[in-house]
C-alpha positions as CSV (number, residue, x, y, z in Angstrom):
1,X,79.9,99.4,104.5
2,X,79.8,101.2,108.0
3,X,79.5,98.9,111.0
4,X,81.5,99.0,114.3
5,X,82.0,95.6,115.5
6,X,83.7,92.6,114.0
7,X,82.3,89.0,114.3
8,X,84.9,86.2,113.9
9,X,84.1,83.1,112.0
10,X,86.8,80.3,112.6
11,X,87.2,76.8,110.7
12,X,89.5,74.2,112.5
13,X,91.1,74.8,115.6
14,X,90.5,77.7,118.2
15,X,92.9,80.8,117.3
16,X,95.2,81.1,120.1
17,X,96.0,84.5,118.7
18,X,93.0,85.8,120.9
19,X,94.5,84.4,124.3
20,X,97.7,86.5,123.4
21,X,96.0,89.5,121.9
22,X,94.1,89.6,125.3
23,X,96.8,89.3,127.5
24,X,97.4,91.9,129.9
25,X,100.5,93.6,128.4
26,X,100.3,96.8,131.2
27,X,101.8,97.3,133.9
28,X,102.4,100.1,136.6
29,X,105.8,101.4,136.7
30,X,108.1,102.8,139.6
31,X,106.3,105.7,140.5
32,X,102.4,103.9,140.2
33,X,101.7,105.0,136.6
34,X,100.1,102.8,134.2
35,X,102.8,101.3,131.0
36,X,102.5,98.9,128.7
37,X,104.8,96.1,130.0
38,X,107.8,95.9,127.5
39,X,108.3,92.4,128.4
40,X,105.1,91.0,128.1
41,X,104.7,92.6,124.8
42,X,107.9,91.4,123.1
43,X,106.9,87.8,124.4
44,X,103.3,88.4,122.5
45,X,105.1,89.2,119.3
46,X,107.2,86.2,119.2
47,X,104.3,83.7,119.8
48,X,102.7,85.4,117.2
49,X,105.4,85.0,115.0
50,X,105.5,81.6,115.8
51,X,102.3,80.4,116.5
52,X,99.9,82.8,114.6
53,X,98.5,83.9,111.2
54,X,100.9,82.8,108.3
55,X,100.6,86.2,106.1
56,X,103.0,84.8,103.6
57,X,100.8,81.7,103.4
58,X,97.6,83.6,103.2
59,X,99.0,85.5,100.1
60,X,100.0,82.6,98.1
61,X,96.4,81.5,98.8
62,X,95.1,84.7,97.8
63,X,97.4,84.7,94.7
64,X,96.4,80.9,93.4
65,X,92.2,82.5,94.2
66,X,92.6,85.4,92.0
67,X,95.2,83.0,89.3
68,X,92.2,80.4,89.4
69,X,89.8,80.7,85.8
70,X,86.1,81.2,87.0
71,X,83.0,81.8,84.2
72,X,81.2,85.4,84.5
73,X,78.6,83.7,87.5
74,X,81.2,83.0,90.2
75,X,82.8,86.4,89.0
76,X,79.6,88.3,90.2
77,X,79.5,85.8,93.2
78,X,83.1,86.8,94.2
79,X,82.5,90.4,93.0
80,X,79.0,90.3,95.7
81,X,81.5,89.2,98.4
82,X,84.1,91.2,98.3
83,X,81.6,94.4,98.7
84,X,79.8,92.9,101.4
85,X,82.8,92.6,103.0
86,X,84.9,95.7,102.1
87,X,83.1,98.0,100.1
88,X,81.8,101.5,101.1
89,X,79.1,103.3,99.1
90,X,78.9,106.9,99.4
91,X,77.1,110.3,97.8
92,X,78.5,113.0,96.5
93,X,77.1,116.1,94.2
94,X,77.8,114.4,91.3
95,X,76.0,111.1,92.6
96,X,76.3,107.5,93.7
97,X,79.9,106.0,93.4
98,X,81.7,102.6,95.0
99,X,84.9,102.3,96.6
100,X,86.7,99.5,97.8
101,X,90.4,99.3,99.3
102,X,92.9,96.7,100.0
103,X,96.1,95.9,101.1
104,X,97.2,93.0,98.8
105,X,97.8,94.5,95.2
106,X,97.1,91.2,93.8
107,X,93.5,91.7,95.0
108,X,93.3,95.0,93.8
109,X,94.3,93.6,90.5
110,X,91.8,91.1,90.5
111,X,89.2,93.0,91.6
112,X,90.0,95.6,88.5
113,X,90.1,93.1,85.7
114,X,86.5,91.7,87.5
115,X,84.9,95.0,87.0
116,X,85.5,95.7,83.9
117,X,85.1,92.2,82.5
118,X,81.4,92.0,83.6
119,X,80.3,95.9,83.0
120,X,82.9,97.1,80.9
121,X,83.7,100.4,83.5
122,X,87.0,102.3,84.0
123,X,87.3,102.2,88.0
124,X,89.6,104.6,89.1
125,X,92.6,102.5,90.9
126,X,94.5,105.0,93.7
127,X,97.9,103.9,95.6
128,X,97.5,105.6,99.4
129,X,100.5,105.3,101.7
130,X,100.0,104.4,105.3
131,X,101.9,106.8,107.5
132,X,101.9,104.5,110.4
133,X,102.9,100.8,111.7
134,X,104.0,99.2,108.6
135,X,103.5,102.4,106.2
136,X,102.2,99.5,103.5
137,X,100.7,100.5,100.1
138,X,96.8,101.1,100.0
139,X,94.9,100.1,96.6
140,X,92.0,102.0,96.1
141,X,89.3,101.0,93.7
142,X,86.3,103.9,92.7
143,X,84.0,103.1,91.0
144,X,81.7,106.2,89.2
145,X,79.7,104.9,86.4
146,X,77.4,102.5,86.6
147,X,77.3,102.3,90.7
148,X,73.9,101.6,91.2
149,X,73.8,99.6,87.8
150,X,76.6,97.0,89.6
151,X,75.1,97.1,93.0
152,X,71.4,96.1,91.8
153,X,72.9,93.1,89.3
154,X,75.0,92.0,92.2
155,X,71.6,92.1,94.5
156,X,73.2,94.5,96.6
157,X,71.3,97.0,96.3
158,X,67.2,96.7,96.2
159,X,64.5,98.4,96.4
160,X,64.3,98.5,100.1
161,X,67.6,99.4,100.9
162,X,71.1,97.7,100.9
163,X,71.7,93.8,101.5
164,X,74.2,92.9,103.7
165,X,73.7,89.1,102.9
166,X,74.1,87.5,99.7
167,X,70.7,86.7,98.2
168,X,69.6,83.2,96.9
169,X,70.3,84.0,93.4
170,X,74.4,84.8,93.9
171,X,74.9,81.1,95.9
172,X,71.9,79.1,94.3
173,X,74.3,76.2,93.2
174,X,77.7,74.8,94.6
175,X,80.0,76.6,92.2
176,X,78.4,80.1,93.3
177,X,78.2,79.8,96.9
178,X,82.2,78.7,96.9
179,X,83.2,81.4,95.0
180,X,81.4,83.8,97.2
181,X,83.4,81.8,100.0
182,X,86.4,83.0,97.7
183,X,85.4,86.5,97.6
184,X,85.1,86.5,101.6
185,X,88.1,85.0,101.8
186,X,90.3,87.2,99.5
187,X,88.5,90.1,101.3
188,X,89.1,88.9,105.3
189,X,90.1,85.9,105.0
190,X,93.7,84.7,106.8
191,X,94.8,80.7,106.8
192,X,98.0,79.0,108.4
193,X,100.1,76.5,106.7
194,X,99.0,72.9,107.6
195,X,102.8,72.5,108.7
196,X,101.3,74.6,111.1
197,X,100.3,73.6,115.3
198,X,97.1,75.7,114.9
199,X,96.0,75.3,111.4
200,X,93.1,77.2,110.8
201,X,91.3,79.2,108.2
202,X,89.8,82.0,109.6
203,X,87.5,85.4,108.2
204,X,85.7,88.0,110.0
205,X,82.5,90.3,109.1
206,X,81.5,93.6,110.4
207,X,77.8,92.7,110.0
208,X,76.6,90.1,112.0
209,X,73.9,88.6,109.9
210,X,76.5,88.4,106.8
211,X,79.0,86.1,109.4
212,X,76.2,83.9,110.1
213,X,75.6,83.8,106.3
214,X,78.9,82.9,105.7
215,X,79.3,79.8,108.3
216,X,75.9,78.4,107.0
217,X,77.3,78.5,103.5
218,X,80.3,77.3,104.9
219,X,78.9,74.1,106.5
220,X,76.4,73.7,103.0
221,X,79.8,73.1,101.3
222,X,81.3,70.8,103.7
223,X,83.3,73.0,106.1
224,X,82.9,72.4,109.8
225,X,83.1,76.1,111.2
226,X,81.8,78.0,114.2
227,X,81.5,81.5,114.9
């Protein structure tokens, strides 16, 4: 859903990734104009590399979430979660329709099988192509019938407008609120190995009211996190 800014919620250690990422990488050059500085840039790739966000790590995680059985409840908890976080509504002449995209195909997958487990639709599943930086494989999920059916049972949509926080129905007991902790992790989530100097788990929200959600239900199941 549209927003502009990002609101990080952390568990564990401080990220150093944002010292790094904020680290002036410009430079003027001979002749007074402003570069980036190739030096300082190749030496924020390899503390990256070393020090930050284990991808491989975060997709195994990812991979054991979406392997793990869960009863048709925590599937429309997760299912909430995931749209909060990544989904986009939109209108066209033919009506209301969902769609949500990802990067991690196991996701996609999961995401899929969700769907049509708990209202029986057909999404439409697209592969995009990125045509820049990595050029990695975009999985997009549209979803054409039943829309507004999916988004009113999920509490999403109400009759005064959309929800950007999970109501109390989709995280009333344990098992609910830490499978929408699931879907918001499987959705932003990123986590380093525990071999790791700066272990951390960490998600982010474009809507600032759903990352404030998120830590409370964090720390209601245990999790000592700040934002």
């Amino acid at each position: 859903m549209l927003h502009k800014k990002s609101y990080p919620i952390c568990i564990g250690n401080e990220a150093t990734d944002y010292a790094i990422i904020q680290r002036d990488l410009l430079a003027l050059d001979s002749k007074g104009r402003v570069r980036h500085n190739p030096m300082a840039v190749k030496q924020v790739v390899e503390e990256l590399i070393k020090g930050g966000i284990d991808l491989s790590f975060t997709s195994e995680i990812k991979k054991e979430i979406c392997k793990e059985g869960i009863d048709a409840q925590m599937m429309k908890a997760q299912l909430c979660a995931l749209f909060q976080m990544r989904a986009s509504l939109h209108m066209n002449w033919q009506g209301m329709y969902l769609s949500f995209q990802t990067e991690n195909a196991t996701i996609a997958k999961h995401v899929f099988q969700i769907m049509k487990t708990l209202y029986n639709v057909d999404p439409r599943l697209s592969v995009l192509k990125k045509m820049q930086l990595k050029k990695n494989n975009i999985y997009r999920i549209q979803v054409f019938d039943k829309a507004q059916e999916i988004l009113e049972d999920l509490q999403i949509l109400t009759d005064s407008g959309l929800r950007y926080t999970p109501s109390v129905k989709m995280v009333r007991s344990e098992k609910m609120a830490r499978a929408y902790l699931q879907g918001c992790f499987l959705a932003s989530g990123s986590i380093n190995s525990p071999k790791s100097s700066n272990y951390h788990l960490e998600m982010s929200s474009q809507e600032k009211d759903l990352a404030l959600s998120v830590q409370k239900l964090m720390q209601l199941v245990f999790f000592a996190c700040k934002k």
